[in-house]
Biopython code that builds the backbone (N, CA, C, O; Angstrom):
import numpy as np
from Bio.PDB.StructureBuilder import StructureBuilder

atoms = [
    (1, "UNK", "N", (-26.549, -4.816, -3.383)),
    (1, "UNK", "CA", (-25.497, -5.628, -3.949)),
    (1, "UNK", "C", (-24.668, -4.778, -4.915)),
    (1, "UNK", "O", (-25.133, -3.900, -5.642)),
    (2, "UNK", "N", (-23.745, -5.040, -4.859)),
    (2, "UNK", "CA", (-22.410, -4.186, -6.118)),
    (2, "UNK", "C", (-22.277, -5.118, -6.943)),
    (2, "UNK", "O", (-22.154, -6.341, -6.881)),
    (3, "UNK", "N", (-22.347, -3.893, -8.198)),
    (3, "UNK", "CA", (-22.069, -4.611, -9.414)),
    (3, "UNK", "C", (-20.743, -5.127, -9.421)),
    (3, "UNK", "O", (-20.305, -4.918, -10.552)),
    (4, "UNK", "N", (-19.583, -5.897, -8.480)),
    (4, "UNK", "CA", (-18.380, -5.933, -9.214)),
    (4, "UNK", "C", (-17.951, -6.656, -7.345)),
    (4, "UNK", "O", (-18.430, -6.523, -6.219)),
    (5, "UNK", "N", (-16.685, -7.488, -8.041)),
    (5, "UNK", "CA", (-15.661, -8.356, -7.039)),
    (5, "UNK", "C", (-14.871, -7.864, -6.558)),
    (5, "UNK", "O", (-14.200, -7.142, -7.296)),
    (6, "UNK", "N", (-14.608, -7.910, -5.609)),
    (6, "UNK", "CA", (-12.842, -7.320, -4.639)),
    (6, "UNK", "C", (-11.917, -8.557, -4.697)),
    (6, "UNK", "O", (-12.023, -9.263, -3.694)),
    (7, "UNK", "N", (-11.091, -8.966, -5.565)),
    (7, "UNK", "CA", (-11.017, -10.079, -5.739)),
    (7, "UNK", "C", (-9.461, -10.030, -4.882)),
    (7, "UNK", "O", (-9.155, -11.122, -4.404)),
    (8, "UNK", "N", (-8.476, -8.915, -4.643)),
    (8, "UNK", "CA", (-7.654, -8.338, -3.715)),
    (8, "UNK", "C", (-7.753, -7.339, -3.009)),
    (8, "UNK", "O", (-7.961, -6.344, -3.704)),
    (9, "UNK", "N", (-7.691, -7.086, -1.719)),
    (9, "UNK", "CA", (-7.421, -5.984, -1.101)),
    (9, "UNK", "C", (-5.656, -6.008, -0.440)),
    (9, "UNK", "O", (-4.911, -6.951, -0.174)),
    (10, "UNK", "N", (-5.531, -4.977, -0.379)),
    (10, "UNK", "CA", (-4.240, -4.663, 0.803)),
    (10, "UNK", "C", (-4.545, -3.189, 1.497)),
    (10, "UNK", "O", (-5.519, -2.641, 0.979)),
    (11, "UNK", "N", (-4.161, -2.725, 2.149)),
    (11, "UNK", "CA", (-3.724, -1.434, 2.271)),
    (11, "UNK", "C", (-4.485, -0.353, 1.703)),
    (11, "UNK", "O", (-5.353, 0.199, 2.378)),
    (12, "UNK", "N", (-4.287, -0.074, 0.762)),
    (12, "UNK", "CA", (-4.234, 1.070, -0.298)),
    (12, "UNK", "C", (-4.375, 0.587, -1.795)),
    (12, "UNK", "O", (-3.952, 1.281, -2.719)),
    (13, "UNK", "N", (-4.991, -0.639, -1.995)),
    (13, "UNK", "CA", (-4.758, -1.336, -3.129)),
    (13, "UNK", "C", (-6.088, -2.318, -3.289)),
    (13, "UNK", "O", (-6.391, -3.229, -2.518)),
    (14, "UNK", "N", (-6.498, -2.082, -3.972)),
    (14, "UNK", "CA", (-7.696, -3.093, -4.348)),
    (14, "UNK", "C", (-8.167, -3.608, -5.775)),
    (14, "UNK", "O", (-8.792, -2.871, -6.538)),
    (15, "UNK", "N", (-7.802, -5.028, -6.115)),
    (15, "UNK", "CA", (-8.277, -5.506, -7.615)),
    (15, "UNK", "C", (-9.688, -5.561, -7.363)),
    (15, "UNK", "O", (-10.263, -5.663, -6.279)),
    (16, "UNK", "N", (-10.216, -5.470, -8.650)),
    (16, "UNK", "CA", (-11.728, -5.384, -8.494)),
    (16, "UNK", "C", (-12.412, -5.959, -9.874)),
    (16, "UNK", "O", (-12.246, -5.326, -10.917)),
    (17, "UNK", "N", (-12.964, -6.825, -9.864)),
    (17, "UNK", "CA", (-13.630, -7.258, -11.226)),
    (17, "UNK", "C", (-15.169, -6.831, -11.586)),
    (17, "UNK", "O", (-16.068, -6.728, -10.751)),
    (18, "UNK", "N", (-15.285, -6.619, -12.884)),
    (18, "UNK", "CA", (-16.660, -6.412, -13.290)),
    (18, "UNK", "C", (-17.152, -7.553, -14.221)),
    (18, "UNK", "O", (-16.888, -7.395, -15.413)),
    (19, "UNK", "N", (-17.958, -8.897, -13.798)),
    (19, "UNK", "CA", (-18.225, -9.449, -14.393)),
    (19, "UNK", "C", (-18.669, -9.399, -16.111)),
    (19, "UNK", "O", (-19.592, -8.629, -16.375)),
    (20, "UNK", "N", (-18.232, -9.956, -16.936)),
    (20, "UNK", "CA", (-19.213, -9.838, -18.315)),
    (20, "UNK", "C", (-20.428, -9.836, -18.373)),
    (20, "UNK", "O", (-21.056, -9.110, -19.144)),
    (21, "UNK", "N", (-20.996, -10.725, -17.492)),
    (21, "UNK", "CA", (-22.387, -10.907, -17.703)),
    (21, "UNK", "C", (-23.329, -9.761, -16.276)),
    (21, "UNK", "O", (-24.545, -9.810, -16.090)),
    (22, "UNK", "N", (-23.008, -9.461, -16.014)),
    (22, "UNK", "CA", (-23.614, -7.770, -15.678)),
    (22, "UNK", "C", (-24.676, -7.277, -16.296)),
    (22, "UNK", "O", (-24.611, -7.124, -17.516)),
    (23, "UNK", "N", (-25.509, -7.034, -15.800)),
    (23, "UNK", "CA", (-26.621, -6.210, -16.058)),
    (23, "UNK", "C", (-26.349, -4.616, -16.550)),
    (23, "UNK", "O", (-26.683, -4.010, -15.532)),
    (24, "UNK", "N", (-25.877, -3.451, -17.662)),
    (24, "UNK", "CA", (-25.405, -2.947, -17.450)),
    (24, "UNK", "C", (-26.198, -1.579, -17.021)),
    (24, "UNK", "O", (-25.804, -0.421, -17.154)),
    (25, "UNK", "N", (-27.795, -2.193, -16.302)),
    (25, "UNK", "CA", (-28.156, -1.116, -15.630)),
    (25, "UNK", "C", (-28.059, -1.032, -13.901)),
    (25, "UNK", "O", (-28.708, -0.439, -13.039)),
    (26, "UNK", "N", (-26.749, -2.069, -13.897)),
    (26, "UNK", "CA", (-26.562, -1.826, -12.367)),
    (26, "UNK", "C", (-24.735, -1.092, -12.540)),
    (26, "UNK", "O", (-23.839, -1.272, -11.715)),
    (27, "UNK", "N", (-24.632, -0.359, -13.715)),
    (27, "UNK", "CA", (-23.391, 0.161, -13.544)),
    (27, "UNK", "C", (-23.653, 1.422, -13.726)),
    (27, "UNK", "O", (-23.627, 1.985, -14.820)),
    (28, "UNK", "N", (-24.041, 2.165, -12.177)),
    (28, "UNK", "CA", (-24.721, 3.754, -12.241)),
    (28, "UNK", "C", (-23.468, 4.448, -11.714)),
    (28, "UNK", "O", (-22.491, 4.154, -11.025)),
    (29, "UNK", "N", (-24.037, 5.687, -12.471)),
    (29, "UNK", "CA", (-22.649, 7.093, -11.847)),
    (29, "UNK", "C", (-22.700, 7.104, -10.740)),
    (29, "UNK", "O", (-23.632, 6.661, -10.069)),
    (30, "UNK", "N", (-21.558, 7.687, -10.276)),
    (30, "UNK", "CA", (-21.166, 7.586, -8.759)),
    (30, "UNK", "C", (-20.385, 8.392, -8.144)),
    (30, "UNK", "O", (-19.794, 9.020, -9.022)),
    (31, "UNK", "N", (-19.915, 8.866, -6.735)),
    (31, "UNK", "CA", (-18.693, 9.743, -6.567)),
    (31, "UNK", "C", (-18.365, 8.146, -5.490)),
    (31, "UNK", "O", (-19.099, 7.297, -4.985)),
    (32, "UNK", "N", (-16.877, 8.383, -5.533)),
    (32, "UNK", "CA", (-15.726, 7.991, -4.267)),
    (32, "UNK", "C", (-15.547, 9.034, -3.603)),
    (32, "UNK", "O", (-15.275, 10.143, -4.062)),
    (33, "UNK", "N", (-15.754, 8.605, -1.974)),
    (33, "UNK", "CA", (-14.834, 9.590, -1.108)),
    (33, "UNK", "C", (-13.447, 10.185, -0.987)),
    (33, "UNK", "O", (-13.073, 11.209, -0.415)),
    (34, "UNK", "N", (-12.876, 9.399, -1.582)),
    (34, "UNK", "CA", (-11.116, 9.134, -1.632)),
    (34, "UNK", "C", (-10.642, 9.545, -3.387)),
    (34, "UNK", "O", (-11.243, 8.816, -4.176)),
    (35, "UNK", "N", (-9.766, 10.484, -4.017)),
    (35, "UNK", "CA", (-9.551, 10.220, -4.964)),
    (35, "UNK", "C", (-8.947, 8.733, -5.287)),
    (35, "UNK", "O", (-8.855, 7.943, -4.348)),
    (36, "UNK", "N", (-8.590, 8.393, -6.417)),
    (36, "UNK", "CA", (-8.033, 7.279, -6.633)),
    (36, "UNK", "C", (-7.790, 7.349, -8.105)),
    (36, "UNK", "O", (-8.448, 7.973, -8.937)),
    (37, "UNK", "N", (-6.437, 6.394, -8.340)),
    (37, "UNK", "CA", (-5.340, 6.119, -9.607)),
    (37, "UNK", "C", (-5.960, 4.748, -10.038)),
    (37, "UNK", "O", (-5.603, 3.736, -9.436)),
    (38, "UNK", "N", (-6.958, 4.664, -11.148)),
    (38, "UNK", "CA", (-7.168, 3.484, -11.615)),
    (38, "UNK", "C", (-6.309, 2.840, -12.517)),
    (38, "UNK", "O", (-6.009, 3.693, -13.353)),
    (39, "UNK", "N", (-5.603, 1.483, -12.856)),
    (39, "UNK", "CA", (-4.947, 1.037, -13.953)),
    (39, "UNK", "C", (-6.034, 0.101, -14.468)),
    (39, "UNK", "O", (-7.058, -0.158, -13.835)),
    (40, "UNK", "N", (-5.700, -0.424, -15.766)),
    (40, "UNK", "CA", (-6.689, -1.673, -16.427)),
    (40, "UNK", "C", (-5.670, -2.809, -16.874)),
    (40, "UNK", "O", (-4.738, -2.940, -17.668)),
    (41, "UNK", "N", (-6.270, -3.461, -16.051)),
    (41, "UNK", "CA", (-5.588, -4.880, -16.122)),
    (41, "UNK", "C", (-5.809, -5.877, -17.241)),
    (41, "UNK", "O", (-4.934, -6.557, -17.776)),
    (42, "UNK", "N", (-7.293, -5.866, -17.560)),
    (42, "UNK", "CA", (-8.185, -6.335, -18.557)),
    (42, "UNK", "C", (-9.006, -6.375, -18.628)),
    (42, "UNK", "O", (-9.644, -6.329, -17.577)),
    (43, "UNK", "N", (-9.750, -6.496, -19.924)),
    (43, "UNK", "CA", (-10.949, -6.213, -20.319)),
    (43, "UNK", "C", (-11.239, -5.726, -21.832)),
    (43, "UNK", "O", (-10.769, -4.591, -21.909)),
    (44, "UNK", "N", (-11.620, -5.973, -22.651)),
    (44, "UNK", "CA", (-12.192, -5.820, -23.858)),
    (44, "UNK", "C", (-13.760, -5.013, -23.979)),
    (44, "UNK", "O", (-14.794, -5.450, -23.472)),
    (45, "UNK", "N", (-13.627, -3.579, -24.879)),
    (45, "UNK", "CA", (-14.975, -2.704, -25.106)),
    (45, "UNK", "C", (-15.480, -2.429, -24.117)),
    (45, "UNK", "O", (-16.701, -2.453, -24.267)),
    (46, "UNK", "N", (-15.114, -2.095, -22.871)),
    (46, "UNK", "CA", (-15.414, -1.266, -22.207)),
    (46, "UNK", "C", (-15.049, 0.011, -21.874)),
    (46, "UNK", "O", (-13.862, 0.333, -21.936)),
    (47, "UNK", "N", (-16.155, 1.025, -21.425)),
    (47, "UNK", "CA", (-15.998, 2.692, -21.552)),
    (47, "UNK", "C", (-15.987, 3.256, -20.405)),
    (47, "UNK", "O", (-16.766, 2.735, -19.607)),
    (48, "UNK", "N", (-15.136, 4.513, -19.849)),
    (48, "UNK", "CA", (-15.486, 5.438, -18.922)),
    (48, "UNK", "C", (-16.129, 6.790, -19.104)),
    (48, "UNK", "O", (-15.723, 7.503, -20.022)),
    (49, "UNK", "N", (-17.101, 7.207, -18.308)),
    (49, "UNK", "CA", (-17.120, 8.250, -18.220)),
    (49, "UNK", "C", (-16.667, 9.409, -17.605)),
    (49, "UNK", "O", (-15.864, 9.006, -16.762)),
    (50, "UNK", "N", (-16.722, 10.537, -17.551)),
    (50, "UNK", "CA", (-16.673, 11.207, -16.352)),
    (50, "UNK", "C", (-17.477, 12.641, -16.407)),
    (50, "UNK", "O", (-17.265, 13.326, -17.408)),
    (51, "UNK", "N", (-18.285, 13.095, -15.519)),
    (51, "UNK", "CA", (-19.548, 14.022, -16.073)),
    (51, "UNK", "C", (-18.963, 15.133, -16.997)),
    (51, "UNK", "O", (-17.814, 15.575, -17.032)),
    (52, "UNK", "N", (-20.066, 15.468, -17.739)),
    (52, "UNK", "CA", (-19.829, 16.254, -18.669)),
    (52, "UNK", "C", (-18.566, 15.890, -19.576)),
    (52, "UNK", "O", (-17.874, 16.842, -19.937)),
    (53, "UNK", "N", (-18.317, 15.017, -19.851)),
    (53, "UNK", "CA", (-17.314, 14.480, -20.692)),
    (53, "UNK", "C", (-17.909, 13.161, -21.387)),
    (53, "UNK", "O", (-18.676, 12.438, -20.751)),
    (54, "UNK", "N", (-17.433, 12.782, -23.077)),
    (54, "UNK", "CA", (-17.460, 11.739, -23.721)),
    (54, "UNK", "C", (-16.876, 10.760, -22.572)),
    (54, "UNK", "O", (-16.292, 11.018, -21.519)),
    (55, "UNK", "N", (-17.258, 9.535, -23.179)),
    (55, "UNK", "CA", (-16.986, 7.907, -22.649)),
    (55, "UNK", "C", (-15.847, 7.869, -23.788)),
    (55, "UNK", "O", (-15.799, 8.263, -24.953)),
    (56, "UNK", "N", (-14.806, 7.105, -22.774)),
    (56, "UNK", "CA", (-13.532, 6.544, -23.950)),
    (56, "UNK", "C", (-13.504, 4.902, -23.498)),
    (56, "UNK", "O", (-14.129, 4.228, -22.680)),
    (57, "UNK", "N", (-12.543, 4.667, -24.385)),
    (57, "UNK", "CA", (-12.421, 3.015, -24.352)),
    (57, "UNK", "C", (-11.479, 2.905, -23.291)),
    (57, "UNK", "O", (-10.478, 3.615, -23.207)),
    (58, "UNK", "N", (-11.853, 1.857, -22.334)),
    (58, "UNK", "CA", (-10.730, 1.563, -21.490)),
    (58, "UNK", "C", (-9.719, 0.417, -22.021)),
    (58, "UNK", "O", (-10.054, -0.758, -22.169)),
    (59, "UNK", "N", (-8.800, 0.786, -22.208)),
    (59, "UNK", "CA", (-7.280, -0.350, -22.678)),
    (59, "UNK", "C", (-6.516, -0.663, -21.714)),
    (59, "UNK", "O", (-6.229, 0.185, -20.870)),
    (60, "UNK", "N", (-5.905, -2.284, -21.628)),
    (60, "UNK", "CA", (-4.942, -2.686, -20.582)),
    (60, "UNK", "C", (-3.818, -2.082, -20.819)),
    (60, "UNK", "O", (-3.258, -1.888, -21.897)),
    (61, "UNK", "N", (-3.358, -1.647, -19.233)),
    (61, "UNK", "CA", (-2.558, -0.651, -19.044)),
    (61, "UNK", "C", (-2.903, 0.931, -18.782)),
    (61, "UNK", "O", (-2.289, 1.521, -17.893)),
    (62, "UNK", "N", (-3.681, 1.464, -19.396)),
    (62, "UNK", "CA", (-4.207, 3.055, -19.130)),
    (62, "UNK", "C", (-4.391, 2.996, -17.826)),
    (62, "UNK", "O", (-4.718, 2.052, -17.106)),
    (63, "UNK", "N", (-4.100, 4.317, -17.547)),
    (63, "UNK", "CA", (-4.316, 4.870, -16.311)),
    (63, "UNK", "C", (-4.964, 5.728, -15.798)),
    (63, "UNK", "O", (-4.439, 6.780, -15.435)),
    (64, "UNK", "N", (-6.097, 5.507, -15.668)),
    (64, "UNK", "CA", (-7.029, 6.812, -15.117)),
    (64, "UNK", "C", (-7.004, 8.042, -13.331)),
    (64, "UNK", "O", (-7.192, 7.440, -12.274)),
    (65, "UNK", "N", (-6.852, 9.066, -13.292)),
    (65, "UNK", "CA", (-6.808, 9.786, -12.249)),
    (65, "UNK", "C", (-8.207, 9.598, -11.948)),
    (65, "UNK", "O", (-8.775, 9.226, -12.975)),
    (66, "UNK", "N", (-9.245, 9.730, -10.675)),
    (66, "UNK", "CA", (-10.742, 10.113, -10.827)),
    (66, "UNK", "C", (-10.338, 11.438, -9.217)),
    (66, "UNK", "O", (-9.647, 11.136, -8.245)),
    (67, "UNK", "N", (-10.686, 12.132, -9.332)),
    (67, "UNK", "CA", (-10.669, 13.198, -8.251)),
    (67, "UNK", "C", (-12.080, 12.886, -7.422)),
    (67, "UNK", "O", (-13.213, 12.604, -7.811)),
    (68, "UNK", "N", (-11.441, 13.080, -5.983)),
    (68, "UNK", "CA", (-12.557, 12.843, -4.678)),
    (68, "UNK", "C", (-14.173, 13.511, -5.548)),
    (68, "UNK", "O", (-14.324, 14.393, -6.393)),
    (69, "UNK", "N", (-15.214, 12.535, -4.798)),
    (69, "UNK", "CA", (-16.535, 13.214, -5.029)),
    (69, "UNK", "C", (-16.868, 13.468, -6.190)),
    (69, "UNK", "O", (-17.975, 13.984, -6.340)),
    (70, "UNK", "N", (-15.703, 13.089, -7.856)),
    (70, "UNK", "CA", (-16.498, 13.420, -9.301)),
    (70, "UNK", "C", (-16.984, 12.375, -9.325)),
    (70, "UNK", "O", (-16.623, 11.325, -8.794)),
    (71, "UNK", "N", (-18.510, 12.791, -10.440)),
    (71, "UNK", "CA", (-19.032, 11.987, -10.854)),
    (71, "UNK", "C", (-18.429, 10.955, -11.735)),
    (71, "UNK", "O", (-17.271, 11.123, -12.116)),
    (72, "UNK", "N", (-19.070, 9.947, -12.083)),
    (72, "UNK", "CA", (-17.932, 8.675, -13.159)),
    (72, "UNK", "C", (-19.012, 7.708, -13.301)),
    (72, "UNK", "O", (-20.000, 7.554, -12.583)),
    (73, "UNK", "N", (-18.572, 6.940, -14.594)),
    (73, "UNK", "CA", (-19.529, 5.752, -14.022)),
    (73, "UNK", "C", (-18.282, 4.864, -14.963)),
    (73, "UNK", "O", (-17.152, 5.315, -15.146)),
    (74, "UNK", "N", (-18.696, 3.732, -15.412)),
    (74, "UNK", "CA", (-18.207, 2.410, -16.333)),
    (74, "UNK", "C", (-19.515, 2.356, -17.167)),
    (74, "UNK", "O", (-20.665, 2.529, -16.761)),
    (75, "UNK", "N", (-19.082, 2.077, -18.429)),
    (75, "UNK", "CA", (-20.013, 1.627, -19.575)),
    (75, "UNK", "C", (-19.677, -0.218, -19.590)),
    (75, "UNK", "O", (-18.560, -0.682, -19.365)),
    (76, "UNK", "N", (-20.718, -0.927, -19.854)),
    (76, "UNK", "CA", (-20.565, -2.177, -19.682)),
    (76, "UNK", "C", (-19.545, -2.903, -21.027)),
    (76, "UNK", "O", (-19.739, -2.197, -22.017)),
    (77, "UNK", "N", (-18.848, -3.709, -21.265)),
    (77, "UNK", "CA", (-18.131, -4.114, -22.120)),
    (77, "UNK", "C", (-18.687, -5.734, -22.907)),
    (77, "UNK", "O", (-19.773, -6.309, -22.979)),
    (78, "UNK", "N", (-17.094, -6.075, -23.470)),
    (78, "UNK", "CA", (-17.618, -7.519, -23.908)),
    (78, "UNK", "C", (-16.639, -8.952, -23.154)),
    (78, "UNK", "O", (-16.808, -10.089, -23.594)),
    (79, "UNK", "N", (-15.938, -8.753, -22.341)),
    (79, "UNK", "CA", (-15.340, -9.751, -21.696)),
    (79, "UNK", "C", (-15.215, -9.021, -19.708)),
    (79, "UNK", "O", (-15.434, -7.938, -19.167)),
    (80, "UNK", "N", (-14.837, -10.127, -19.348)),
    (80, "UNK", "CA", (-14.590, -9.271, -17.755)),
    (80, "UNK", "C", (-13.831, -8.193, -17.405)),
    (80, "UNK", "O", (-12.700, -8.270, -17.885)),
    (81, "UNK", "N", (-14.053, -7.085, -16.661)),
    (81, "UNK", "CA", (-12.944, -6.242, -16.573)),
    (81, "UNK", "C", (-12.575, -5.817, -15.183)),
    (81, "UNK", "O", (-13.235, -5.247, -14.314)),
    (82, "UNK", "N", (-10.803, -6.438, -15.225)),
    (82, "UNK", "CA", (-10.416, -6.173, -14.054)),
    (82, "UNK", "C", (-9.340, -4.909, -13.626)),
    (82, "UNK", "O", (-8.584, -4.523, -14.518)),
    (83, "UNK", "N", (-9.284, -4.481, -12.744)),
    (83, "UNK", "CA", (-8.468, -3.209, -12.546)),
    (83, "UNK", "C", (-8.030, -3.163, -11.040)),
    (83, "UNK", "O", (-8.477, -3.880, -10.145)),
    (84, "UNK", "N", (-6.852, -1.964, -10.900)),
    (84, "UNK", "CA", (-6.441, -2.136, -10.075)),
    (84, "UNK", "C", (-6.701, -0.408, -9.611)),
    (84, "UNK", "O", (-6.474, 0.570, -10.324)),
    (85, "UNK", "N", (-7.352, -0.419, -7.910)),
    (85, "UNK", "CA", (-7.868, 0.976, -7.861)),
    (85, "UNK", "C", (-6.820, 1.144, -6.712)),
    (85, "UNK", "O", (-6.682, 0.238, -5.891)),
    (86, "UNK", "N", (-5.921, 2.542, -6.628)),
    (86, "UNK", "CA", (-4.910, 2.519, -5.654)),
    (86, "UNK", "C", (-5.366, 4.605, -4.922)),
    (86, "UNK", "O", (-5.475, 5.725, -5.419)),
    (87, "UNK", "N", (-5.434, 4.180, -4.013)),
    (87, "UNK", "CA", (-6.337, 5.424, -3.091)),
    (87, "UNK", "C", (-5.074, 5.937, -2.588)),
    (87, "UNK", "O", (-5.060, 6.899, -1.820)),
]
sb = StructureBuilder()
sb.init_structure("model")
sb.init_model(0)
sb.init_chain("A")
sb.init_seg("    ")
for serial, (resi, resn, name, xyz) in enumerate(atoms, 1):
    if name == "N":
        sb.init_residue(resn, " ", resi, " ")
    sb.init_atom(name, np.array(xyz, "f"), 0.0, 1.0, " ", f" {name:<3s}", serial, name[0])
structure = sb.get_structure()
């Protein structure tokens, strides 16, 4: 099971939610096959990582690059967080 909703798809475009109430030991590092342009739609106190790098706060609006195959994960927050992942 995935930690998180596809709550849109299209094309090249997918909203995706991470519930609040999440377990936040089902939000493990990971690679994507595909790079991808994340935006943040919303969400309150939640963090990214990316290996060998500090966790920052994710804010609505920021825009994250993640390059094919890096590691990454999400740190769990305090309200739902939704985003928009564009491949």
């Amino acid at each position: 099971m995935r930690p998180y909703t596809n709550i849109k798809t299209s094309k090249n475009t997918i909203i995706r939610e991470f519930n609040e109430n999440i377990d936040p030991t089902e939000l493990l590092w990971h690679r994507d096959l595909n790079s991808r342009t994340i935006t943040i739609l919303e969400g309150n106190g939640w963090y990214f990582q990316m290996d060998n790098e500090l966790p920052f706060e994710l804010k609505k609006g920021n825009t994250i690059f993640i390059d094919k195959l890096s590691w990454h994960r999400v740190i769990k927050g305090n309200t739902t967080l939704t985003i928009k992942i564009e491949e």
